[in-house]
N, C-alpha and C positions, 0 to 999 in steps of 0.2 A: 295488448298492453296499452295504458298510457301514455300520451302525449310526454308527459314527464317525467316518466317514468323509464322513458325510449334516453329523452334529454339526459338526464343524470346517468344511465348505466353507458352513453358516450362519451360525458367526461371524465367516468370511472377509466374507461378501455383508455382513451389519450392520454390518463395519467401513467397507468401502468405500462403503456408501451415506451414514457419517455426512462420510469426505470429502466427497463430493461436496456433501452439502447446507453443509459449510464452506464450500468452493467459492464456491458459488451465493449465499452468504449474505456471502464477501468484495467478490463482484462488484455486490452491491448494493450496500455500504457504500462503495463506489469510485464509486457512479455518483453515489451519493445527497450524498457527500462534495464530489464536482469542485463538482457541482449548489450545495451550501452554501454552497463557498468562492468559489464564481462570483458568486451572488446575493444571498448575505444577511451573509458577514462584509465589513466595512467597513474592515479595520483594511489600511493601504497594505501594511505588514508581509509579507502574504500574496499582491500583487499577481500576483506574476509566478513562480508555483509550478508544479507540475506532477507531478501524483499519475501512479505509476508503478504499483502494486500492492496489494494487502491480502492480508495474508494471518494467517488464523483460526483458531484452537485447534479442537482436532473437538470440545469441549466447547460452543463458543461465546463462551467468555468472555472470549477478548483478541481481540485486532486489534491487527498492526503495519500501520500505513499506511508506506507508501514513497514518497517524492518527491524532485524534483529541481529541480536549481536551476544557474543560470549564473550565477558571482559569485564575489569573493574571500573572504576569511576571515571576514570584518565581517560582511557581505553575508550569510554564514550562520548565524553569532551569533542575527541580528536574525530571522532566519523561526523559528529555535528558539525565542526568546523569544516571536514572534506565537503558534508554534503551542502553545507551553505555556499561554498565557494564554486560545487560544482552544478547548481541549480540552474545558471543561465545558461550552460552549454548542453545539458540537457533536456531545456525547454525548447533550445531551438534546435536540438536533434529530432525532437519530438515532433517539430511541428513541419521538418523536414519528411520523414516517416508518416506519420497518421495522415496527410491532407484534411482536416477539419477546418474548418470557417476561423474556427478561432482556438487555439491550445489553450488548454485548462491551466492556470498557476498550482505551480507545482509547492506542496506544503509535504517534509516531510516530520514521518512520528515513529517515535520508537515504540516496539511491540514488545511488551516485556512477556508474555505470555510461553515462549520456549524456555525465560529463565526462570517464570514462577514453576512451569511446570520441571524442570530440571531439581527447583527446590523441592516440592512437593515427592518426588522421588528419591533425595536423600535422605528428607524425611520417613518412608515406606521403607527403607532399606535400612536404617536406625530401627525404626519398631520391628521389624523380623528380626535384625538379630539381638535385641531386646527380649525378645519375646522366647527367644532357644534359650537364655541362661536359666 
């Protein structure tokens, strides 16, 4: 091979290993997170959530958490407001747990994706029995 050829497919390998260790490092923050909101936050707010994903800057230093929710408009107002208020007790549970150099800022985002697909199944259950008359 190549002089440059050797160059380039090493900064290919460092890129793709710093994914990975995002990766690795969102799957904590997803574990360590359900774990928090299960055990240690208190607030009703957060009752009946349901974390869906993390995903990490290859930097490390954001985190979008993704969750979902069954509810109307109100209904998601109110977890925005829990999870605003409970973000900095979080961050630093987190930075408690993980030992990394520096804890990611924590951005959450709603996943609407259980309630489209929840849609999309009322719909399929309309056309079946549409479809018997």
């Amino acid at each position: 091979m190549q002089p440059a050829i050797l160059a380039n497919w090493h900064n290919w390998v460092n890129i793709r290993m710093e994914y990975k260790r995002a990766d690795r490092v969102g799957d904590l923050i997803l574990k360590e997170l359900a774990e928090l909101l299960l055990r240690k936050v208190k607030d009703p707010r957060l009752a009946d959530i349901t974390l869906t994903d993390v995903k990490v800057s290859p930097d490390l230093r954001h985190a979008r958490v993704f969750y979902s929710l069954l509810g109307d408009d109100a209904r998601k107002a109110e977890v925005v407001v829990g999870l605003q208020s409970a973000t900095g007790f979080l961050k630093r549970e987190l930075s408690k747990r993980l030992h990394l150099r520096r804890t990611p800022d924590i951005e959450f985002c709603l996943d609407s994706s259980l309630e489209y697909g929840s849609h999309i199944d009322r719909l399929l259950t309309e056309l079946e029995g549409s479809d018997g008359e």
